[in-house]
N, C-alpha and C positions, 0 to 999 in steps of 0.2 A: 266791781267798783262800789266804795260803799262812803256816805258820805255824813261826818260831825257837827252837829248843830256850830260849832265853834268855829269862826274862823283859823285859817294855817298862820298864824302871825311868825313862828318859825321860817315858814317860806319865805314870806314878806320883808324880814330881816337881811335875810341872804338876797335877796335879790336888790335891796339894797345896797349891803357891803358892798357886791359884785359891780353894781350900777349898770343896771340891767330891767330891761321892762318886760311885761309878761311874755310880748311875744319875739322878744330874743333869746329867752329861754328855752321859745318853743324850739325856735331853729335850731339853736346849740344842744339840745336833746334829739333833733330828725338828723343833725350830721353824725351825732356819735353812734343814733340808730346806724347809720348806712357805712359808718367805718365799719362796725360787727357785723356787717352784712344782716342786718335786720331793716323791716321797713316801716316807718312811723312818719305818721302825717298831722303833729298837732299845729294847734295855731293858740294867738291872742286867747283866744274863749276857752282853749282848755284849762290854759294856765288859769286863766278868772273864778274856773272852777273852782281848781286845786285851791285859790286862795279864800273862796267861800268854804273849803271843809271839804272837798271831796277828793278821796283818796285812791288813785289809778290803782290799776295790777303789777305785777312786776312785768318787764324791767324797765319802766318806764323811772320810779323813786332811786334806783338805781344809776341807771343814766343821770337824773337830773346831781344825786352827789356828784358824780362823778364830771359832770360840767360844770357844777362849780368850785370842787378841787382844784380845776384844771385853772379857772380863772383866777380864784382866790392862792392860788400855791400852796396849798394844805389842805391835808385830808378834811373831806366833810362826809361826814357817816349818814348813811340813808335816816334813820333819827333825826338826824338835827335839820333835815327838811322837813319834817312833819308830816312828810307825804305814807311814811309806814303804815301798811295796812293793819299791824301790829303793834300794840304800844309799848314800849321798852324792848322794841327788837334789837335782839345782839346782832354785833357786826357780822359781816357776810361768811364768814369764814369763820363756822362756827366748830367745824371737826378740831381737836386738841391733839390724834395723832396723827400720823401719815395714814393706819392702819383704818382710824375712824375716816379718814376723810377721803381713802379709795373707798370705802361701804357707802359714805353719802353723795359721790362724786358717780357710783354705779347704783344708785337707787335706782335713779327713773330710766324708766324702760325706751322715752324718746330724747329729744336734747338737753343734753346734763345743763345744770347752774341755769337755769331760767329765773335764778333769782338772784347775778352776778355781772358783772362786764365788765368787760377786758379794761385795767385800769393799767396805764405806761408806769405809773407810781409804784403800783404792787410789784412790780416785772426786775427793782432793783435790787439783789439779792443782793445781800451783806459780804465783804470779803471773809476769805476761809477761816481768819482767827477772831472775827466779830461774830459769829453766827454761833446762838446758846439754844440749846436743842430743847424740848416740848418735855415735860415729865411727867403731866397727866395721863392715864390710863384710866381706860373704861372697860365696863363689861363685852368678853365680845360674844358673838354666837361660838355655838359649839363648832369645834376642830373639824375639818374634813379630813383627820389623819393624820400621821408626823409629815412634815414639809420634806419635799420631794426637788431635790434640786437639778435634777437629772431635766425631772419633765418639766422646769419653769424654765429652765435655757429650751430646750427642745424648744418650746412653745414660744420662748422671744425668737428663734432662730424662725420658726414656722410665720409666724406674725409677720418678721418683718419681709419675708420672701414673699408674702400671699398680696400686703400691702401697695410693696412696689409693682407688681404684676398687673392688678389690680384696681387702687386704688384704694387711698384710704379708710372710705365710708363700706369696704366691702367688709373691714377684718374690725371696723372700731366695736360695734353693740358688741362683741362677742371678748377684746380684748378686755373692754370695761368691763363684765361682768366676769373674767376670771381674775381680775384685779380686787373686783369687790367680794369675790367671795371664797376660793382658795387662798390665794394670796394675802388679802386684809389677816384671815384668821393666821396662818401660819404665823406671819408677824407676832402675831400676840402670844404666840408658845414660849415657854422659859427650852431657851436653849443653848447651847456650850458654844461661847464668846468666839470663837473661831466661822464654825457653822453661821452661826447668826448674821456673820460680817458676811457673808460671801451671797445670804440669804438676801441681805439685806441691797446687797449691791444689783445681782436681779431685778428686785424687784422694783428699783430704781430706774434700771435699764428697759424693763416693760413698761414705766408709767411713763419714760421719757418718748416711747415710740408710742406709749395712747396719746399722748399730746401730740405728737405728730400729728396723728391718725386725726384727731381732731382740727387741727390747724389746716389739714387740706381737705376736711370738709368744712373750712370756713365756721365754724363753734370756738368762736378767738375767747371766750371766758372761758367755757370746761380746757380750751388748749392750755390756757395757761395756768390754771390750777394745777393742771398736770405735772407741768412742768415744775412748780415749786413745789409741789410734793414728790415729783424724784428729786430736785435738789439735796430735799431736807432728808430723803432715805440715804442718799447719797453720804450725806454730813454722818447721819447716823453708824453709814459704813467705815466713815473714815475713806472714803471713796474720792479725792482730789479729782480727777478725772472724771467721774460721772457728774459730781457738781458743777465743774468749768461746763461740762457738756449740756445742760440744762442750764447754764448762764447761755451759752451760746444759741441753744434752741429758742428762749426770750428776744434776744435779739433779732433771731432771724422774722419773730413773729413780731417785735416792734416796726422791724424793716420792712415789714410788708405792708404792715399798717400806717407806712410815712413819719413813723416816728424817729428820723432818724439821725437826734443825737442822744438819745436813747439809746438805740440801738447800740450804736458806737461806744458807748461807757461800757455796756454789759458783752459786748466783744473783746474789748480791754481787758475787761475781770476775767473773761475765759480765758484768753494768754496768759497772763498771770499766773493766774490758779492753775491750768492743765497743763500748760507747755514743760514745765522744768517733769513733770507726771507723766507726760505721754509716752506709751509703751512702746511707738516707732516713728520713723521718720513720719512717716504717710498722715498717722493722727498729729504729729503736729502742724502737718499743712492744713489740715482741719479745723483747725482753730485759727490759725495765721491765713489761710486764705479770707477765712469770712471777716475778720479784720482788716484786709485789705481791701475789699467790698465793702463794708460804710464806712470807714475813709476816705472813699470817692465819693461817696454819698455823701460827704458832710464837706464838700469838697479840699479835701488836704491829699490832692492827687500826687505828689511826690511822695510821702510815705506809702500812701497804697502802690505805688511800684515798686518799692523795696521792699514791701510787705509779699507782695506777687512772687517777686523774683526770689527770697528767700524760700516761698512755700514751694514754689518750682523748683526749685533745687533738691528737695525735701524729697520731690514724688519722682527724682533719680536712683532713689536709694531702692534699693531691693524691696519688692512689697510684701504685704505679710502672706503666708501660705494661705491663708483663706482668708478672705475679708471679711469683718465684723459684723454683726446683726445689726448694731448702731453705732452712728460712727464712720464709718467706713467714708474713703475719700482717692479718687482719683484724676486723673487727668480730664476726663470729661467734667465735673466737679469744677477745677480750677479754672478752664478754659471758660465754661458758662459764668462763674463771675467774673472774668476780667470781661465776659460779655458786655455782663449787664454795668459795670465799672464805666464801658467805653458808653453808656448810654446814659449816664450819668456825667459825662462829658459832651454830651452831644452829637456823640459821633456814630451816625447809622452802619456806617458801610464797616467801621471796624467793631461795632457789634452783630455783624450778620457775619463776619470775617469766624469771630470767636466762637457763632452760635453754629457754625458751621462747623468749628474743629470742634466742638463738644458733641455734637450729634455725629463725628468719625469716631471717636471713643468709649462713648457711651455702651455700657455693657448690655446686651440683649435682655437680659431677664427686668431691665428698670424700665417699662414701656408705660407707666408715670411721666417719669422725669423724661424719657424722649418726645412725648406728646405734647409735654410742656412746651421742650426746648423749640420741636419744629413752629409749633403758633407763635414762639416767640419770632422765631423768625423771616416765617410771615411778613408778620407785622412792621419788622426791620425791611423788608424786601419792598412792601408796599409804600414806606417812606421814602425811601430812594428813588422810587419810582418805578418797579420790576413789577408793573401786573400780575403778567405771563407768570414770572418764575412763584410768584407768591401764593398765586391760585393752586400749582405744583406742587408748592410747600403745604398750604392747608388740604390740600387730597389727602398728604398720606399723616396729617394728626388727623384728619377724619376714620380713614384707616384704622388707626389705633384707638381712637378715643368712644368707638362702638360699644364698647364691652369694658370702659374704665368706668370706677365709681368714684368722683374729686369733683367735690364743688369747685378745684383751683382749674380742669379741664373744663370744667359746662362754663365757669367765668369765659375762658380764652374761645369758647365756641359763640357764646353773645358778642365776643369783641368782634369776631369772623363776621358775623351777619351784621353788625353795627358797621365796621369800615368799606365790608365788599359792596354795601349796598347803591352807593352811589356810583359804582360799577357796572349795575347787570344788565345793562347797555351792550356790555362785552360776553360773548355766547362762550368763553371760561369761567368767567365769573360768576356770573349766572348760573351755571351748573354747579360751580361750588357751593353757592350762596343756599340753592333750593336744595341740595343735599344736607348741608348744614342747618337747613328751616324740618328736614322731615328726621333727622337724627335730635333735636330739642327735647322734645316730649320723652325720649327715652332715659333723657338725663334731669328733665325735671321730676318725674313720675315714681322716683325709686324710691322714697321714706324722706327724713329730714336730710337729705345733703342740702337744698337749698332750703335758706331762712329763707 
């Protein structure tokens, strides 16, 4: 922290505009902390600082444009708060190609973008005939070789098997840096317009599972960078389909983060954009199911049932011989959103009903997403009022979630010992609850999965 004789009369301004006093800035900067799952605790006096000349770390200047973007409805660049540790710092998004901006998005060796956040603004990708592609090129490092397209599927195919098994934060440091350092360069080789395009769509489809990979360790800035830079490899490929699918990956990550009519537009744009594209019945329910999940969320519960019932129909059709690296979508899939839809209506028992037939479908090698589903259901169980059967339920995500690495598991294990607790009165509960208090420390303990 380093501080200017001068006062921040830039700050001073904006919080005016806004009509806003120091310490509701504070707050509006500690909530958008704990949306990104980071934790910040300022008050009245910090802000007093800032406006005597003293200038935080990141992502504190960060956050604060971004809270007052959000109020003013227009972008406000870390600049124009005065809070920049740097003076004429360029905006945050400083790579010019996809290739520069997997090399600076795989620089650091612990949580990527510590000097970005998750902005709902940035997440609205352009439709397929608005979007003008980047033409500056930089120097890059020397080649690791001619590009090898054999071993870049292998390795999204490997990726995304290790992930789901897993968890995401097991296979992220390792996907990021073959991102940023085969990958980036090959991009940069002069190569025959055919090769390039298929190159290009790869590499699209690994950045779209590093954003995964990062979304379920709760790193919602590096998730979404990710994600618009497969888009834009995507564009580059002429790739319809990987684009819609990095629309929809934004959404999914708006939707989590309660943004959700957000979500819902850039849902819209993936139908759009992939549906008339999509190579089978199955990816189109892919894109039409998660469309019919915030539709419910933004309550227009009739379309999200024709939304359903067409993508149900979808996943009748013969399925592919082998399912996708990304992408991939089945009936356990479908049936967990109409879950979380019915929960979104209010209705317990027909989202334990859903979360029920999604954990009868659900394919053995995804023990992620089964982990998920049973705490989700839990949770469904205990609202209803099923102790007994909830306690059940969280034995065997305990079961599984031993040896996962997701900060979106260690979340659903804090909710475990947050709801069971005013239970353990009850000698199941109780044994759930202190299981789940001595399994903690092995999911806090592991690197940065938790901010």
């Amino acid at each position: 922290m380093r501080t200017w004789r001068t006062p921040n009369q830039p700050l001073r301004s904006l919080l005016r505009e806004a009509g806003w006093s120091g310490a509701r800035l504070a707050r509006e900067i500690n909530a958008l902390a704990r949306e990104q799952h980071r934790s910040l605790n300022y008050d009245r006096s910090t802000v007093s600082h800032w406006l005597a000349g003293t200038r935080p770390r990141p992502p504190a200047p960060q956050l604060a444009a971004e809270a007052f973007s959000r109020r003013l409805g227009r972008r406000v660049d870390v600049a124009e708060t005065g809070l920049s540790l740097h003076e004429g710092a360029a905006a945050h998004e400083r790579a010019d190609t996809p290739a520069d901006r997997l090399r600076r998005l795989g620089a650091s060796p612990g949580e990527a973008c510590d000097d970005v956040v998750h902005s709902p603004a940035d997440s609205m990708l352009p439709l397929w005939e608005q979007w003008h592609p980047s033409r500056n090129r930089t120097a890059a490092p020397p080649p690791p070789g001619p590009p090898d397209l054999a071993v870049a599927r292998a390795m999204l195919d490997l990726f995304s098997r290790h992930e789901a098994w897993f968890g995401g934060d097991s296979a992220r440091h390792a996907l990021r840096a073959y991102l940023a350092t085969n990958v980036s360069a090959w991009l940069e080789q002069d190569l025959r317009p055919s090769f390039r395009r298929e190159l290009l769509t790869t590499a699209g489809h690994l950045a779209y599972l590093c954003a995964f990979t990062h979304f379920d360790a709760n790193l919602q800035a590096a998730a979404q960078r990710y994600y618009l830079t497969a888009a834009e490899l995507a564009r580059h490929a002429g790739d319809r389909t990987g684009y819609a699918m990095a629309a929809r990956g934004l959404s999914v990550q708006a939707l989590s983060l309660g943004h959700d009519t957000d979500a819902d537009l850039l849902a819209a744009r993936a139908v759009r954009i992939g549906l008339p594209q999509s190579e089978s019945a199955h990816q189109r329910a892919f894109f039409l199911g998660h469309l019919a999940l915030t539709r419910a969320r933004v309550g227009e519960h009739r379309a999200s049932d024709e939304h359903f019932a067409t993508a149900e129909a979808y996943l009748h059709e013969p399925e592919p011989e082998r399912q996708p690296p990304i992408g991939s979508f089945h009936l356990a899939a479908l049936t967990l959103q109409q879950a979380y839809a019915a929960r979104a209506r209010g209705d317990s028992r027909q989202e334990a009903a859903g979360l029920r037939a999604s954990l009868r479908h659900r394919p053995r090698q995804e023990r992620r997403g089964r982990a998920l589903s049973l705490a989700t259901l839990a949770e469904a169980q205990l609202d209803i009022g099923h102790l007994d059967l909830a306690c059940e339920t969280w034995t065997s995500f305990l079961d599984l979630s031993e040896d996962l690495r997701s900060a979106r598991v260690t979340d659903r294990l804090h909710t475990l010992l947050a709801r069971l607790r005013p239970y353990t009165a009850n000698r199941s509960a109780a044994e759930v609850h202190e299981r789940a208090r001595a399994l903690r420390p092995r999911h806090l303990g592991g690197g940065d999965t938790i901010a």
